[in-house]
VEXLO-87107 format. One record per residue (C-alpha): chain; x, y, z; residue number from 1; residue in three letters. Coordinates in Angstrom, 1 decimal. Example, Ala and Ser with C-alpha at 12.3 -4.5 7.8 and 13.67 -1.06 7.14 Angstrom:
2
A  12.3  -4.5  7.8  1  ala
A  13.7  -1.1  7.1  2  ser
//
This chain:
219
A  9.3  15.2  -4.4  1  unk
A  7.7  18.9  -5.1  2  unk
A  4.4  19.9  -5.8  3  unk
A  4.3  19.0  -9.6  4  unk
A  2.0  18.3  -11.8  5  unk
A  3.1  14.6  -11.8  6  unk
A  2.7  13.9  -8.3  7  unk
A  -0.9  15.4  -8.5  8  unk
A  -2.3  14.1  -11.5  9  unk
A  -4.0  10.7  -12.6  10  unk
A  -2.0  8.1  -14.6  11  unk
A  -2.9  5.0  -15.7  12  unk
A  -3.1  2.7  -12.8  13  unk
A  -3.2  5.5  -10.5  14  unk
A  -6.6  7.0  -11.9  15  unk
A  -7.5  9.6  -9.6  16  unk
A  -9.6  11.0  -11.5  17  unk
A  -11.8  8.3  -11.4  18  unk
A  -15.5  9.1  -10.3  19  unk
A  -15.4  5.9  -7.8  20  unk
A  -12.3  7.3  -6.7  21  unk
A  -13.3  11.1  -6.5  22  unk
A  -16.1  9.5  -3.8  23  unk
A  -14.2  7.5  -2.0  24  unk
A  -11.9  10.7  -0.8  25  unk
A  -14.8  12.7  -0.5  26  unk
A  -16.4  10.4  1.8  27  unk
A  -12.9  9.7  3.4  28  unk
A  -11.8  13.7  3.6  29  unk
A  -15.7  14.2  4.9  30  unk
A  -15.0  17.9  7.5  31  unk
A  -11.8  18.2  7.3  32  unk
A  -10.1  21.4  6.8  33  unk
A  -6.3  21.4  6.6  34  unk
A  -4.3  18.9  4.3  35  unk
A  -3.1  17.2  7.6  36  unk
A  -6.4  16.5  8.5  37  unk
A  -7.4  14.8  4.7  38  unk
A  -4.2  12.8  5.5  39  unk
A  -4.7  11.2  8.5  40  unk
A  -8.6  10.2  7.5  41  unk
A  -7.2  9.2  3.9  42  unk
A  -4.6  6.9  5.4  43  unk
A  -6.6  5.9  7.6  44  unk
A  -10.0  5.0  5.6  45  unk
A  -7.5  2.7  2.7  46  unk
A  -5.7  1.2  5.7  47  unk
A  -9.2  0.1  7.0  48  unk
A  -10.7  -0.4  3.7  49  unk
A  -9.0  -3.5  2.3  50  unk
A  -8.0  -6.1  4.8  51  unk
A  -4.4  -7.3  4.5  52  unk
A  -3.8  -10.4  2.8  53  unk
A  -0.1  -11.2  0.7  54  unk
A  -1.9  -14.2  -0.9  55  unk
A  -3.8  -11.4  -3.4  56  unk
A  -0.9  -10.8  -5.6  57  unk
A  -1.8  -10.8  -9.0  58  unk
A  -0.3  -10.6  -12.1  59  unk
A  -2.9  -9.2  -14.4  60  unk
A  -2.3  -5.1  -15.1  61  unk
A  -6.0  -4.5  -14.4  62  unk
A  -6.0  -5.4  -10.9  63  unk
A  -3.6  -2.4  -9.8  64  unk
A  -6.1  0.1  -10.8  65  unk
A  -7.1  2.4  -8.0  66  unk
A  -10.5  2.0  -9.5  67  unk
A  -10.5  -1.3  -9.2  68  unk
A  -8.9  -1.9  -6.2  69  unk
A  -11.3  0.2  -4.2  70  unk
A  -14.4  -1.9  -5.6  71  unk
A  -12.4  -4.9  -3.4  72  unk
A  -11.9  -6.2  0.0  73  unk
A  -8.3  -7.4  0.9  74  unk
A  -5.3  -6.3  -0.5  75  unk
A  -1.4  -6.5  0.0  76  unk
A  0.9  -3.9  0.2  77  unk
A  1.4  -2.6  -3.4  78  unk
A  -2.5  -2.2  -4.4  79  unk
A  -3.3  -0.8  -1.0  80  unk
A  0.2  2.1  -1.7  81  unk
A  -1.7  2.8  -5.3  82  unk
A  -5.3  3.6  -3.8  83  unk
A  -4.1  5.5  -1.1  84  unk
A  -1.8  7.7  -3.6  85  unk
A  -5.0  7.8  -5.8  86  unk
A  -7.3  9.3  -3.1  87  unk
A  -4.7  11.6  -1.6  88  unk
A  -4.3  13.1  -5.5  89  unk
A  -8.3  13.0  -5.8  90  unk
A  -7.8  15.5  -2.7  91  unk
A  -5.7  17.7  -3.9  92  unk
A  -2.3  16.6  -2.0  93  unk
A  0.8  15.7  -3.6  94  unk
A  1.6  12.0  -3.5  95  unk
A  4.1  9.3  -4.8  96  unk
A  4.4  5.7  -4.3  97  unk
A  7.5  4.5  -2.9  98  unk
A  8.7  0.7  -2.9  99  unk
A  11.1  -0.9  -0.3  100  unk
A  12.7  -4.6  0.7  101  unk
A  11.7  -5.4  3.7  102  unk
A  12.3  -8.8  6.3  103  unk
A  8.8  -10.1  8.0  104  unk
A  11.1  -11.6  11.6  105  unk
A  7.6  -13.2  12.2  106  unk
A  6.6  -14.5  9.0  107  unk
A  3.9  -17.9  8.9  108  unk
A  5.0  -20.7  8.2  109  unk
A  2.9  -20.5  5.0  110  unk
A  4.1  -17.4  3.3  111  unk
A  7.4  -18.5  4.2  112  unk
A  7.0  -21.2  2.4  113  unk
A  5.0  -19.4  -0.9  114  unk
A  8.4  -17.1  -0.6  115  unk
A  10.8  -19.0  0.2  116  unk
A  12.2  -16.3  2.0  117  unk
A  11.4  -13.9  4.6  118  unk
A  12.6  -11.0  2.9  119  unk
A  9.1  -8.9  0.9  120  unk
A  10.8  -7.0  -2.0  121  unk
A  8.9  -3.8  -3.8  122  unk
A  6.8  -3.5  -0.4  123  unk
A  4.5  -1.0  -1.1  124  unk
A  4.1  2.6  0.6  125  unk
A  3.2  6.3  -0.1  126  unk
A  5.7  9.1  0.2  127  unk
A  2.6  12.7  0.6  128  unk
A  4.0  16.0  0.3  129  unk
A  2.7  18.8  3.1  130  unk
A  4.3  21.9  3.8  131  unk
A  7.1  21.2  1.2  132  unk
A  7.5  18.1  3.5  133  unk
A  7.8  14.5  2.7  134  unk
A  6.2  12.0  5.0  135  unk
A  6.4  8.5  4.1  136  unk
A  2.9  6.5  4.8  137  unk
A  2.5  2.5  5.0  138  unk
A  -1.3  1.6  4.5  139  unk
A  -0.8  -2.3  4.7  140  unk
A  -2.1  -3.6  8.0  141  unk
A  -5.6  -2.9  9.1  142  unk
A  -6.4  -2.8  12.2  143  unk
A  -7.5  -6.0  13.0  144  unk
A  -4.3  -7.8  11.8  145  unk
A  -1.7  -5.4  14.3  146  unk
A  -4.4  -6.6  17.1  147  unk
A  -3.1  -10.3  16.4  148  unk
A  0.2  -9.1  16.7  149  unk
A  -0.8  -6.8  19.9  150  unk
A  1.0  -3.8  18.3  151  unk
A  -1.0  -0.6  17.5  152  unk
A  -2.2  0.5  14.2  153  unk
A  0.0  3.0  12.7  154  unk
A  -1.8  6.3  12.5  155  unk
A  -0.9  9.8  11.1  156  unk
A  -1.0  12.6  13.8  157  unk
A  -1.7  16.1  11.8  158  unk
A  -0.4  17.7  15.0  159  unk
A  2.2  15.9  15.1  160  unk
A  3.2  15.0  11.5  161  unk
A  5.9  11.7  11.2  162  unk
A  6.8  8.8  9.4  163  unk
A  4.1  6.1  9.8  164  unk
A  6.5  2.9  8.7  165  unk
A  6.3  -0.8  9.7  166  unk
A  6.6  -1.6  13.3  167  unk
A  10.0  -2.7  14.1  168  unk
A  8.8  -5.4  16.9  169  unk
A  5.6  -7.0  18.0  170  unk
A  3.9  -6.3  21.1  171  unk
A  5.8  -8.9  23.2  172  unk
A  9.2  -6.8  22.1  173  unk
A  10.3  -9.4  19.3  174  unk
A  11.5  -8.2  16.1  175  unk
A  8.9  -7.9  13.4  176  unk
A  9.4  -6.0  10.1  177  unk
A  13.0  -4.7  9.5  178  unk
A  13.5  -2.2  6.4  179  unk
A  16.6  -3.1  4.1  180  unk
A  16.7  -1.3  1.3  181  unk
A  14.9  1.6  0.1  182  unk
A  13.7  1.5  -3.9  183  unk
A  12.8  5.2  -4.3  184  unk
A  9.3  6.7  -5.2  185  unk
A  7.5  7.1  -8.2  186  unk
A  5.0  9.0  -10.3  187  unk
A  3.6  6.1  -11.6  188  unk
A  3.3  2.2  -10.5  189  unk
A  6.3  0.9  -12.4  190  unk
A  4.6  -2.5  -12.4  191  unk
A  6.4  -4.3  -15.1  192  unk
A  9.5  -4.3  -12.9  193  unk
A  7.5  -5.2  -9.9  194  unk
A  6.0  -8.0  -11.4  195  unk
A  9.5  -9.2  -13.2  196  unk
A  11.1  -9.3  -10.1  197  unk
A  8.2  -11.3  -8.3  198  unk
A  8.4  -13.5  -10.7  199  unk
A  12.2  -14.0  -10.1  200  unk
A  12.6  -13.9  -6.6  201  unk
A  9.3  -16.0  -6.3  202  unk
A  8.7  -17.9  -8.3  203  unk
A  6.2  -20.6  -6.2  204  unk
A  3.8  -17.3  -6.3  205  unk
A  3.4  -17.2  -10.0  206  unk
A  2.4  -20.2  -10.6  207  unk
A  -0.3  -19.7  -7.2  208  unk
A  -1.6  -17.1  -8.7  209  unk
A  -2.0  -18.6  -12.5  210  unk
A  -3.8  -21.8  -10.3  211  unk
A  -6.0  -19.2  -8.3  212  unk
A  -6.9  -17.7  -11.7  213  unk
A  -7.5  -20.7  -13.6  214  unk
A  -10.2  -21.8  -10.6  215  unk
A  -11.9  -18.4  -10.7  216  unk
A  -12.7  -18.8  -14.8  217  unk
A  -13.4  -22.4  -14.2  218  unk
A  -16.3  -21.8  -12.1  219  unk
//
């Protein structure tokens, strides 16, 4: 990834430019000086923003604008990648969204069974540019949820600057999330392919979220 105008600017879904948006990272970025610094509060204000929750998927396009998305309270992986690319652009740093497979060890019993598999394809995270350096960023577990699983919240250290990825085991040492493949990063959400593939590999969750939307107008 460079520093182009594509990684900077606002797309469709990831409207940076928004004024909603504009004030979140604002509020978010608040004293800080370097581009380190607007990282770590960035990633850390969207990671604390919207509480975790994989039964949120949608299928409608409007929902995976970072406009929109803000305005909410729980998320999964893939809106929570798009704000936090949104905000980071709104401050002025270069930022992608990237997509991986990924294998929840510890996966309920529940989402199992909405899955049908373990295995979380298109998990969303953000790949941020600093110092011609790419640092890939995973905004999906707030705080509260790692505290069930007694592993820290992943944070980024502008002294320090790494990789803040999916823990690999829990807090008692069992394996948790496990990276398989890596689906590259991208300008834009490519949410057609996203949403064909869930749709494939998941059938069950289609037709949740068609039931959960059918409730919602029937109220």
């Amino acid at each position: 990834m460079s520093q182009s105008d594509e990684s900077l600017g606002p797309t469709r879904f990831i409207d940076s430019d928004h004024p909603t948006i504009v004030a979140f990272a604002k509020a978010a970025v608040g004293d800080a000086t370097t581009n380190a610094e607007k990282v770590e509060r960035l990633f850390r204000a969207v990671r604390e923003h919207l509480r975790y929750d994989p039964y949120t998927v949608s299928f409608a396009p409007e929902d995976y604008l970072a406009s929109r998305i803000v305005t909410g309270n729980a998320g999964y992986c893939v809106p929570k990648a798009v704000l936090l690319t949104a905000v980071l652009r709104a401050a002025g740093i270069p930022a992608r969204i990237g997509f991986a497979d990924v294998k929840n060890h510890l996966s309920s019993k529940k989402l199992h069974d909405v899955l049908g598999s373990d295995l979380f394809v298109f998990h969303g995270y953000v790949e941020v540019m600093l110092e011609g350096k790419p640092y890939k960023l995973t905004p999906a577990f707030n705080a509260s949820l790692c505290a069930r699983f007694g592993v820290a919240p992943l944070e980024f250290d502008p002294r320090a600057p790494a990789d803040a990825l999916l823990q690999s085991f829990d807090g008692e040492g069992k394996k948790y999330m496990e990276y398989t493949a890596d689906r590259g990063t991208f300008a834009e959400l490519p949410l057609d392919e996203i949403l064909a593939t869930f749709t494939k590999e998941y059938p069950r969750l289609r037709t949740l979220a068609r039931e959960r939307d059918e409730a919602f107008h029937a109220r």
